[in-house]
C-alpha positions as MATLAB code, in Angstrom:
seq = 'XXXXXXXXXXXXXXXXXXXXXXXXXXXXXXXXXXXXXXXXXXXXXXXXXXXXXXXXXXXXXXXXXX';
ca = [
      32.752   -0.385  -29.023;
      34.046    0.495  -32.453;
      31.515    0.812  -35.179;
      32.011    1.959  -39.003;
      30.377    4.202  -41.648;
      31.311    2.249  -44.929;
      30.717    2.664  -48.580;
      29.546   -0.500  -49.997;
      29.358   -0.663  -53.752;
      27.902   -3.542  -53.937;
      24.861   -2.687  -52.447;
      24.808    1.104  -53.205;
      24.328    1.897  -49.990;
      26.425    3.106  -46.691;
      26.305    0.663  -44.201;
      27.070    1.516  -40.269;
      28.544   -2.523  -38.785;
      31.584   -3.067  -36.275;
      33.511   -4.068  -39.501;
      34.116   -1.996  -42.673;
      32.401   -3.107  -45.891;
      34.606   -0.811  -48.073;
      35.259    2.821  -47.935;
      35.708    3.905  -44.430;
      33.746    7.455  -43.854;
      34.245    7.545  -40.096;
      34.310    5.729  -37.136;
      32.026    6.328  -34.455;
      32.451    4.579  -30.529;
      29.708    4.281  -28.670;
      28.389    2.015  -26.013;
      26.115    0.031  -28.663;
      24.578   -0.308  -32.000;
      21.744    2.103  -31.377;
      23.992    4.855  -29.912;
      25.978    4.655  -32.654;
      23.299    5.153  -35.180;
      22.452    8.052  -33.118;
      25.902    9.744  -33.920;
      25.887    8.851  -37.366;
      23.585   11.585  -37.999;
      26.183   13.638  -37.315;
      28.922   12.525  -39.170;
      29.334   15.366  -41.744;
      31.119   12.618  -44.052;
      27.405   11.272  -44.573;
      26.027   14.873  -46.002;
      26.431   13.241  -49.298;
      24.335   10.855  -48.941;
      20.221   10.297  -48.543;
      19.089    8.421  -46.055;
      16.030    5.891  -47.194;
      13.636    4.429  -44.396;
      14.299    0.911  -43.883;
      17.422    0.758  -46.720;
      19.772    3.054  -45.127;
      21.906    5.647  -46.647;
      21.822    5.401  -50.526;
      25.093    6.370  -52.706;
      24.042    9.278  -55.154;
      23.308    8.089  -58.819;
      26.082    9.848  -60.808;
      24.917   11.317  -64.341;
      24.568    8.672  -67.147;
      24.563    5.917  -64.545;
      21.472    3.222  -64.931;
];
Protein backbone atom coordinates (compact mmCIF):
# COMPACT_ATOMS: atom_id res chain seq x y z
CA UNK A 1 0.00 0.00 0.00
CA UNK A 2 0.72 3.62 -0.78
CA UNK A 3 0.57 6.02 2.08
CA UNK A 4 1.44 9.94 2.16
CA UNK A 5 3.30 12.51 4.32
CA UNK A 6 1.18 15.74 3.58
CA UNK A 7 1.24 19.31 4.65
CA UNK A 8 -2.13 20.34 5.64
CA UNK A 9 -2.61 24.02 6.25
CA UNK A 10 -5.62 23.83 7.41
CA UNK A 11 -4.94 22.03 10.33
CA UNK A 12 -1.25 23.03 10.87
CA UNK A 13 -0.25 19.84 11.04
CA UNK A 14 1.42 16.93 8.71
CA UNK A 15 -0.81 14.28 8.27
CA UNK A 16 0.43 10.54 7.14
CA UNK A 17 -3.32 8.98 5.09
CA UNK A 18 -3.36 6.84 1.73
CA UNK A 19 -4.43 10.21 0.11
CA UNK A 20 -2.58 13.57 0.10
CA UNK A 21 -4.11 16.46 2.06
CA UNK A 22 -1.80 19.06 0.38
CA UNK A 23 1.88 19.25 0.10
CA UNK A 24 3.29 15.92 -0.64
CA UNK A 25 6.67 15.34 1.60
CA UNK A 26 7.11 11.69 0.67
CA UNK A 27 5.55 8.65 0.06
CA UNK A 28 6.15 5.75 2.06
CA UNK A 29 4.77 1.79 1.00
CA UNK A 30 4.37 -0.41 3.45
CA UNK A 31 2.21 -3.36 4.20
CA UNK A 32 -0.19 -1.16 6.55
CA UNK A 33 -0.95 1.92 8.43
CA UNK A 34 1.23 1.11 11.41
CA UNK A 35 4.29 0.14 9.30
CA UNK A 36 4.06 3.09 7.65
CA UNK A 37 4.09 5.28 10.64
CA UNK A 38 7.05 3.33 11.54
CA UNK A 39 9.00 4.68 8.41
CA UNK A 40 7.83 8.03 8.74
CA UNK A 41 10.27 8.55 11.37
CA UNK A 42 12.61 8.34 8.94
CA UNK A 43 11.62 10.45 6.34
CA UNK A 44 14.26 13.24 6.53
CA UNK A 45 11.52 15.56 4.76
CA UNK A 46 9.79 15.52 8.34
CA UNK A 47 13.11 17.01 10.25
CA UNK A 48 11.26 20.21 10.07
CA UNK A 49 8.73 19.42 11.85
CA UNK A 50 7.81 18.47 15.81
CA UNK A 51 6.05 15.74 16.43
CA UNK A 52 3.15 16.31 19.32
CA UNK A 53 1.70 13.13 21.20
CA UNK A 54 -1.69 12.47 20.12
CA UNK A 55 -1.77 15.66 17.35
CA UNK A 56 0.86 14.54 15.09
CA UNK A 57 3.51 16.49 13.43
CA UNK A 58 2.95 20.30 13.95
CA UNK A 59 4.04 22.94 11.08
CA UNK A 60 6.63 25.43 12.71
CA UNK A 61 5.08 28.88 13.74
CA UNK A 62 6.93 31.32 11.43
CA UNK A 63 7.99 34.77 13.15
CA UNK A 64 5.10 37.32 13.55
CA UNK A 65 2.58 34.55 12.96
CA UNK A 66 -0.42 34.36 15.77
Amino acid sequence: MLFCVSVCDEDRRVILDDEPHGDVLAVIEAADWIEAREQAWEQKALDPYSYKRGYGWEIPMKSGML
